[in-house]
N, C-alpha and C positions, 0 to 999 in steps of 0.2 A: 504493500500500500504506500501509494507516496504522500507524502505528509505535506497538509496545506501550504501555502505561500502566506507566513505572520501578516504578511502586509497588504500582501495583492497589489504593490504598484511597479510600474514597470522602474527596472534599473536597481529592483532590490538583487543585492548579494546573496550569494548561495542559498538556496535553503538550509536549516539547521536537522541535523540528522534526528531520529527521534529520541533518542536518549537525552537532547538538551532537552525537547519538549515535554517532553516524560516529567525532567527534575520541573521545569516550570510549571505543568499542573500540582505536581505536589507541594511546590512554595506555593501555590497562588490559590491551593484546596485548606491546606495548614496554617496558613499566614506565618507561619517564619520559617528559616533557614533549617533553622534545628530540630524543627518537627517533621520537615520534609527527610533530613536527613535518617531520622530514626525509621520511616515509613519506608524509604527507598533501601536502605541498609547501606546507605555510605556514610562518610566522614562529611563534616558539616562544611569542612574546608572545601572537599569535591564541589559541594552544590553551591556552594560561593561562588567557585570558578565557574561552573554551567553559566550558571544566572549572567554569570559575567559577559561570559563569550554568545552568549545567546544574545546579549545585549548589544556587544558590539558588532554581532551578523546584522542583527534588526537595525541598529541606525536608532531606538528609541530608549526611552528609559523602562523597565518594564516595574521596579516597585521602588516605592517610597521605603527607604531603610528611617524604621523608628525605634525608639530607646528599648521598645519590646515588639518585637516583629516585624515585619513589614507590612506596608499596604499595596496594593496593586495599581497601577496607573489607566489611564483610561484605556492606553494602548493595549496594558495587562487584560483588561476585562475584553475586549474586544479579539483576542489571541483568544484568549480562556474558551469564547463563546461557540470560536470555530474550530477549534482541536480537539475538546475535552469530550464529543462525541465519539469521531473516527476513533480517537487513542480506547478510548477504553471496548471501543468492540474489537480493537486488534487485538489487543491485550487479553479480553476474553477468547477469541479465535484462535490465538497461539498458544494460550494453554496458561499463561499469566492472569486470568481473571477466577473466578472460582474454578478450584479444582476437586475432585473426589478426594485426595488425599488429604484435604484441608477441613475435610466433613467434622473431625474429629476437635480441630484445634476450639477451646472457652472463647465464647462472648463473652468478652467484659462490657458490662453493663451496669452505668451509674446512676443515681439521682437521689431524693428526699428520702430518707430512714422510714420515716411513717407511710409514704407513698410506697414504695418498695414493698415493702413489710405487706400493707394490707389490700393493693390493689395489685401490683405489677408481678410481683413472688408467684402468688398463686396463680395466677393468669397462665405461667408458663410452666406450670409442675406437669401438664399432658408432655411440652415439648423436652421434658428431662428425663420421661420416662422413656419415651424416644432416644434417648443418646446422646441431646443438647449439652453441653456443659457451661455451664456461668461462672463470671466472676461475677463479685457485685460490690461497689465501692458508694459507701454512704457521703453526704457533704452537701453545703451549698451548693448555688447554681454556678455563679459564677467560675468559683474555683474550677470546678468540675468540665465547664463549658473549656475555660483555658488548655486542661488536659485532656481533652477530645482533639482540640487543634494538635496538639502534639505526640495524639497516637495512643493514648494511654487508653483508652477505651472508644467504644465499637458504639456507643447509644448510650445518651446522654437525655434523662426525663427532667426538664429545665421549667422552672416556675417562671420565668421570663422567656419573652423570642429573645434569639441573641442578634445581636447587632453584625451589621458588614455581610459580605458574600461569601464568606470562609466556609459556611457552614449550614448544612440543609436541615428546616426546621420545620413540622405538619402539626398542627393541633389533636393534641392525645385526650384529653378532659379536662372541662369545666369542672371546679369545686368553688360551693357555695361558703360563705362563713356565716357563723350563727354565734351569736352573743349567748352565753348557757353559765347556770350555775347548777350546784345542787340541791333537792326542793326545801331544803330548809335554810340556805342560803337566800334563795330566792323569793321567800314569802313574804310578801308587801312589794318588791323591789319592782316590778313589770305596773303595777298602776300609777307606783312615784313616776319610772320610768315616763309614761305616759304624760303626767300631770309636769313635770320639773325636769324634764331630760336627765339629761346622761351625769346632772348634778344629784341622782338620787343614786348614784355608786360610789359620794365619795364615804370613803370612810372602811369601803368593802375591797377586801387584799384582792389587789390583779396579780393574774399570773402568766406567765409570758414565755416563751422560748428564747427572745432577744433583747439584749437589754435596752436599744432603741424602738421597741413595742413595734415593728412593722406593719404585721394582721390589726392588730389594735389599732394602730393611727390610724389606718386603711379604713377600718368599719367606723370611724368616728367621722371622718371627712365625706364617706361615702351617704352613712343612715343619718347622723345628725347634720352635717352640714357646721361642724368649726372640729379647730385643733382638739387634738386629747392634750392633758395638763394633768397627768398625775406620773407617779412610779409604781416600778412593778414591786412587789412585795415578793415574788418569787420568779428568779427566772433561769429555766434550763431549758438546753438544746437541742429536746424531741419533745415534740409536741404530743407522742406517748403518756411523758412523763406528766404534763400538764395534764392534760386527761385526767389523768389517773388521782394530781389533787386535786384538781375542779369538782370530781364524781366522789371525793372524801371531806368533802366542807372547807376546804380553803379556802376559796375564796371564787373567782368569774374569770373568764376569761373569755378568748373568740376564738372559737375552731372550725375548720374543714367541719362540713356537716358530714361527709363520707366519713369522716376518723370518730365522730361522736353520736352517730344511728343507732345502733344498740343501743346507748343508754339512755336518748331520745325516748327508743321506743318502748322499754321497761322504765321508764322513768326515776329511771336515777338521775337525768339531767334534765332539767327544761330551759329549755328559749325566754330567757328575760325580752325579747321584744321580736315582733313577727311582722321587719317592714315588709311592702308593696314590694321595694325593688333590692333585693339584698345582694351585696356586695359578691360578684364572680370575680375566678381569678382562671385562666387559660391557661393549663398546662401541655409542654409542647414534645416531642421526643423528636431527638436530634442527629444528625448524623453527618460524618465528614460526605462529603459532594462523591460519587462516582460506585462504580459497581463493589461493592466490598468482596476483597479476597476469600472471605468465609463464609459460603452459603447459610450457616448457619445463623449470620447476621439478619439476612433478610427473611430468617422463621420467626427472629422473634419479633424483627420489628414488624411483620405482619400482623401476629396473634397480639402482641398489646395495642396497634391498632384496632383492630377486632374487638378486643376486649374491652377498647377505653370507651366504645360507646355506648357500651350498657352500664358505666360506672357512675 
């Protein structure tokens, strides 16, 4: 297969053989040098030099070098738009895209401890009895999103869309949040509510996962309509855990209505307030741009597609 012309005008220099073009989709899928290089299995210094000499075949600049990564030039994206087809069905065709021998190799597979845990885990126990094998790496989005750019894992369940072209992102589920206490926490608290807003919680322990209240500010700006102005009275980093004193008297807090149904529906917990329009938040599953080398990728990212829409 001959490999497009970067530029298509006439009086450009050689075409560039495809091993430059190769490292260029992988810098310009990854967003930096180093995550290309772990992908490709060279030295970071090789793909320094590609990028280079690709550059000086093309006549253009193809990424912006920033203090972490790169970004790609307009010229980049327009290269990206016309190769990154042809390459990956050769690649598939010659035996470089999925292979049967690679049926075997773990999905690593990151995102939210509590998402994980109660939606995503079991979504995929039919594909393990199968032979799938997973990693599974707990952690914020962001962090998490960074080490997908750099290969570190295969599917990334991200509370935000991520930003730039690096990286392909489809909407996996909506979760609602729901202001809840326990029913004796709660009693009086939903008609003050009503009557005196969100001034009938002061005095009542919040409890949080982050010590900058995120979900919290979120449902205060959202259902009331002004800032939150208090502190958490207790704050750890699984909303598990919250749970778990929210549903023992401690005090209120706001959870994913997925992670607090059960006790919803046995009434261990109840909804301090039941607006019209309550706060959603889009959760996305992510994935580096192009045919992933292990089929096994594209089972799972099927099945918790599949899965996310009955959640």
């Amino acid at each position: 297969m001959r490999p497009p012309d970067p530029l298509g005008a006439a009086g450009t220099p050689a075409q560039p053989d495809l091993n430059l073009l190769r490292t260029f989709l992988a810098v310009y899928r990854s967003g930096s040098f180093t995550a290309a290089a772990q992908i490709l299995g060279l030295s970071q210094p090789t793909v320094t030099t590609q990028i280079r000499s690709l550059e000086r075949q093309t006549r253009r600049e193809l990424f912006e070098r920033l203090p972490r990564g790169v970004a790609p030039t307009a010229v980049a994206d327009e290269l990206a738009a016309r190769i990154a087809g042809p390459l990956d069905a050769l690649a598939e065709a010659t035996g470089h895209g999925p292979r049967e021998e690679t049926r075997a190799e773990p999905v690593h597979l990151a995102g939210p401890a509590e998402l994980l845990s109660t939606r995503a885990l079991p979504a995929l126990a039919p594909l393990v009895t199968e032979g799938v094998r997973l990693r599974v790496t707990t952690g914020l989005t962001e962090p998490l999103l960074d080490e997908l750019r750099a290969g570190r894992h295969d599917l990334v369940i991200a509370t935000t869309r991520p930003r730039g072209r690096t990286l392909s992102a489809v909407p996996l589920t909506d979760e609602e949040f729901v202001l809840v206490a326990a029913p004796g926490r709660a009693a009086g608290i939903s008609e003050r509510l009503a009557a005196e807003g969100p001034a009938a919680l002061h005095g009542v322990p919040l409890i949080t996962y982050a010590e900058d209240l995120p979900i919290v500010r979120r449902y205060w700006r959202h259902v009331f309509g002004r800032r939150l102005n208090c502190r958490a009275a207790v704050s750890v980093p699984d909303l598990r855990a919250v749970l778990a004193l929210v549903t023992a008297g401690a005090g209120y807090s706001v959870l994913p209505r997925y992670l607090c149904a059960g006790e919803l529906a046995c009434g261990a917990l109840v909804p301090l307030c039941a607006p019209e329009d309550p706060p959603i938040n889009t959760g996305y599953l992510v994935q580096r741009p192009g045919t992933p080398g292990n089929p096994h990728v594209t089972l799972v990212r099927d099945r918790l597609l599949e899965a996310g829409r009955t959640w």
